[in-house]
Every structure is written in C-alpha cells, then in structure tokens.
C-alpha positions as CSV (number, residue, x, y, z in Angstrom):
1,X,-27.7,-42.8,41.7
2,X,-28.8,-45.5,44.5
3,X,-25.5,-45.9,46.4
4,X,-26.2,-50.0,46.9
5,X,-25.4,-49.8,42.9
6,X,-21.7,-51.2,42.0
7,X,-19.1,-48.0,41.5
8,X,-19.1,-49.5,38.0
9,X,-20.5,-51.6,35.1
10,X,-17.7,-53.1,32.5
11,X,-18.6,-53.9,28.8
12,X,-15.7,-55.6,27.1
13,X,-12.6,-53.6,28.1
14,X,-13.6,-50.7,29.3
15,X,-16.0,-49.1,31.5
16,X,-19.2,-47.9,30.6
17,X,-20.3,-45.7,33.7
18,X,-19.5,-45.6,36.7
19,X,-18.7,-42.7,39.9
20,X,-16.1,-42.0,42.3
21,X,-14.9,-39.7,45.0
22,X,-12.0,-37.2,44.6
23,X,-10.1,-35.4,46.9
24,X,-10.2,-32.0,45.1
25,X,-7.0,-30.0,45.0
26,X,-6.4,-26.9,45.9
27,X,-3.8,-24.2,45.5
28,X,-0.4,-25.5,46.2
29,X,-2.1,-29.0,46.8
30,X,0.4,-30.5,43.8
31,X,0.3,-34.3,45.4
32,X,-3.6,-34.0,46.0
33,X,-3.9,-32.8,42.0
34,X,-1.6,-35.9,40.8
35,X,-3.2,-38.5,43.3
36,X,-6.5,-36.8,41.9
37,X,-5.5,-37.0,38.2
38,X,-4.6,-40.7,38.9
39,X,-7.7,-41.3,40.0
40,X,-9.6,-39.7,36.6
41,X,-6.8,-41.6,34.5
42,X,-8.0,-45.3,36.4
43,X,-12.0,-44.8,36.0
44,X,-12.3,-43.2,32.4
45,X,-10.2,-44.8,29.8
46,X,-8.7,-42.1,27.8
47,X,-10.3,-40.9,24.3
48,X,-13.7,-42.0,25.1
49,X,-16.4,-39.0,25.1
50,X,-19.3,-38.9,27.4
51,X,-21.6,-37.5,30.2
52,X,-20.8,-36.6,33.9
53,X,-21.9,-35.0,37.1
54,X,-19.8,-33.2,39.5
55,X,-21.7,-33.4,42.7
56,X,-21.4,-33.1,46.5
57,X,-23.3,-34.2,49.3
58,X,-25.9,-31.9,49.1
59,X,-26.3,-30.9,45.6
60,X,-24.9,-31.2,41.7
61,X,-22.0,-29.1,41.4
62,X,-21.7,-29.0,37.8
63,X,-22.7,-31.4,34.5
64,X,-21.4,-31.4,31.0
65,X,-19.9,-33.6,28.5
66,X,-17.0,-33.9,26.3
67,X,-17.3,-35.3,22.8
68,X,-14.0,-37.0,22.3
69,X,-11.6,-37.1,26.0
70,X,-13.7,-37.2,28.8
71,X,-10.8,-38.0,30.9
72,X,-8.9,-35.3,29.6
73,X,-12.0,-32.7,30.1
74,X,-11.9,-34.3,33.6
75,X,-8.1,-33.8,34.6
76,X,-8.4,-29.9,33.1
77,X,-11.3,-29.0,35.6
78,X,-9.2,-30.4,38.7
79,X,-6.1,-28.4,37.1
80,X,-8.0,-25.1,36.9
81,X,-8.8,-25.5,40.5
82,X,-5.6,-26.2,41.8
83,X,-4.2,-23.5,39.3
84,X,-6.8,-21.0,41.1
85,X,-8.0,-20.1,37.1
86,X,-11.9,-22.3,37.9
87,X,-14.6,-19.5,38.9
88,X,-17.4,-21.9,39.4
89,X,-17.2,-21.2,43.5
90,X,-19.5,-24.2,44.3
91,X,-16.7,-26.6,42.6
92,X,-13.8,-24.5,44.7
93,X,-15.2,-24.6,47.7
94,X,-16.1,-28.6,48.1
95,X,-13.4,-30.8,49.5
96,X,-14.6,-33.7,47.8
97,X,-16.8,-34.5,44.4
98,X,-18.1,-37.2,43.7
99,X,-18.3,-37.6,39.8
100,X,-21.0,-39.6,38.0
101,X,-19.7,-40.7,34.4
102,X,-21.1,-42.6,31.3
103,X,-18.9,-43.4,28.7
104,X,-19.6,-43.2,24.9
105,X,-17.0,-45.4,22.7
C-alpha cells in the first residue's frame, strides 16, 4: 500500500479498510497487550469478517482472514503472543506490525 494513501476509507459507519501500527506485546507486556487490543477494538468494528496483512518493515509477516470477527481473530493473535502459545517466529520476533485490513459487512 502507497503510504501517501489515508490510514482509512469510511463507508457509512464503519470502516471499510484501512492499516495501522501496533506495538506488539510480549511476555509479561500486559499494558502493551490491552493498549494493543484497544487499538484492534478502534480500527475494525467488531463482527465484521475480512482480509488482513500482518507485515513489517521488510516483509509480510503473515495474511489470512476471518469470516465473521475480524477484530476478534485480530485480538487472539496479539494474545497468543503475549501468552508465549504463537509459533510463527517472524510474528514473535517484530516489535511492531503494521496490519493491512479490509472489511466485509
């Protein structure tokens, strides 16, 4: 995505697609997961499915999609890293992601 693009695009009430940076929270890192979760909770409205990218600096981390709570799908892949229980070592290591998201109402 060409960073001069807005973080966001907004069709009626809620936002179609859009990225952001997180700070991603490690082990024992409990007001990094919450600020992080916060974060997730104020881009993606909840029950909406869609698309995302997980990516660095460098290099995608990781892509998927979730079907019906992208937000949700969102918040359990920052918990499983701060729980220590994610074995995808690219997404452990990083300090920050920047996720790529399109909504699908």
């Amino acid at each position: 995505m060409d960073h001069r693009d807005p973080p966001f695009s907004e069709i009626g009430d809620f936002k179609q697609w859009g990225r952001f940076e997180i700070d991603v929270p490690h082990i024992g890192e409990q007001a990094k997961f919450q600020t992080a979760a916060a974060l997730v909770r104020k881009h993606i409205p909840l029950r909406l499915g869609g698309f995302y990218i997980i990516a660095s600096e460098e290099q995608i981390l990781h892509s998927g999609s979730h079907e019906g709570n992208l937000q949700k799908h969102l918040i359990h892949l920052l918990q499983q890293v701060h729980n220590g229980h994610l074995t995808d070592e690219r997404l452990v290591q990083e300090q920050v992601w920047t996720v790529h998201y399109f909504t699908t109402p």
